[in-house]
N, C-alpha and C positions, 0 to 999 in steps of 0.2 A: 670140714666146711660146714657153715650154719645154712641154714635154708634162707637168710635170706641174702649170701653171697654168692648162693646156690641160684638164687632168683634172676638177681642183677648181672650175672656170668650172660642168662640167656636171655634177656630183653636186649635189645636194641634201637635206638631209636634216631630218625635222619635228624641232620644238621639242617637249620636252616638253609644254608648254602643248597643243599642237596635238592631240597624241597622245590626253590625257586631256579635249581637249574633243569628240573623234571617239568616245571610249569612254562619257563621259556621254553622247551621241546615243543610241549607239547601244543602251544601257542603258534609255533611257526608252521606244523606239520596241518594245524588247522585253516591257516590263515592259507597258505600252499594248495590245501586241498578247495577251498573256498576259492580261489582264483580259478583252478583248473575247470571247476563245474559252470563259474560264470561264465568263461568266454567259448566251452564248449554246446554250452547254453544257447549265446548268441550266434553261432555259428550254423544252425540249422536255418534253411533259408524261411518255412514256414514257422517258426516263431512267435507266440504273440507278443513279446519284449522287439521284436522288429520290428512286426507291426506299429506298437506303438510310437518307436522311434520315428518311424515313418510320418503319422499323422502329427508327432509333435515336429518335426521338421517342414510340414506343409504349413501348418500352422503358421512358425516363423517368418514363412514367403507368404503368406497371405498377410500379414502386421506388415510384413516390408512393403510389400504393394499396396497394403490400405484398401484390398480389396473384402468389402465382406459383405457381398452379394451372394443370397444362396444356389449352389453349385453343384457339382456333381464333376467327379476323378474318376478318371481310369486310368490304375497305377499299372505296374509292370507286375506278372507273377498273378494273375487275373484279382486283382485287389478293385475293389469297388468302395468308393468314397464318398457319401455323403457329407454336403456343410452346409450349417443353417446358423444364422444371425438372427440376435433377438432382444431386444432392450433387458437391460439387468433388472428385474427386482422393478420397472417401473421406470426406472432412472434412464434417461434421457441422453446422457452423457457417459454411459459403459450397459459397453454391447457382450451378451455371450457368446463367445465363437464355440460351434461345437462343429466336430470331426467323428464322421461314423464312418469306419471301417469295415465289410465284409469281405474276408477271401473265398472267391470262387472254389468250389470243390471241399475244401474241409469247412468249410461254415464258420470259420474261425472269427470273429470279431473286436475288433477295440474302438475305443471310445477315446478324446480327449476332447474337455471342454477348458475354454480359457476367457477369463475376462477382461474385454481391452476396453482402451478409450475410445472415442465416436473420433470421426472428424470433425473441428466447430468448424 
């Protein structure tokens, strides 16, 4: 045998196929693991991803009521809510709604600020 049939005996190399079915593996095994952290994530009740959920869903019922007189929440889970309304940039016609969150006991905090229209 020559060396260099000697060579080619012991190299190897994958098939495309092979390639791209080690990359779907390992795509699904990722995207699986990525779900499992997300929703065991949300599932702790002090969360700040709940939190925020939270203040962005207050947010919504304050647009639905057209209420945006500054306020003060007391959520369930000792959650402390401040809201302050305030002309955008000057403009007269968009207001920033902002939502400050503190939970009681861990100091945990979130924040959502949104820009709506006034009432004419």
């Amino acid at each position: 045998m020559t060396i260099k049939k000697l060579a080619c005996s012991f190299l190897k190399a994958s098939t495309l196929v092979e390639v791209l079915a080690a990359l779907v593996i390992i795509t699904l095994v990722v995207a699986i693991a990525a779900t499992l952290y997300v929703k065991m994530g949300l599932k702790r009740p002090d969360n700040s991803v709940n939190l925020q959920l939270d203040l962005k869903a207050l947010a919504e019922e304050t647009k639905r009521n057209v209420d945006y007189a500054p306020r003060q929440y007391e959520l369930e889970n000792g959650v402390h809510v401040d809201q302050s309304v305030e002309p955008y940039r000057g403009d007269t016609l968009r207001l920033l709604l902002q939502l400050e969150a503190t939970r009681q006991g861990t100091g945990e905090r979130a924040v959502h600020r949104e820009i709506v229209i006034a009432n004419p």
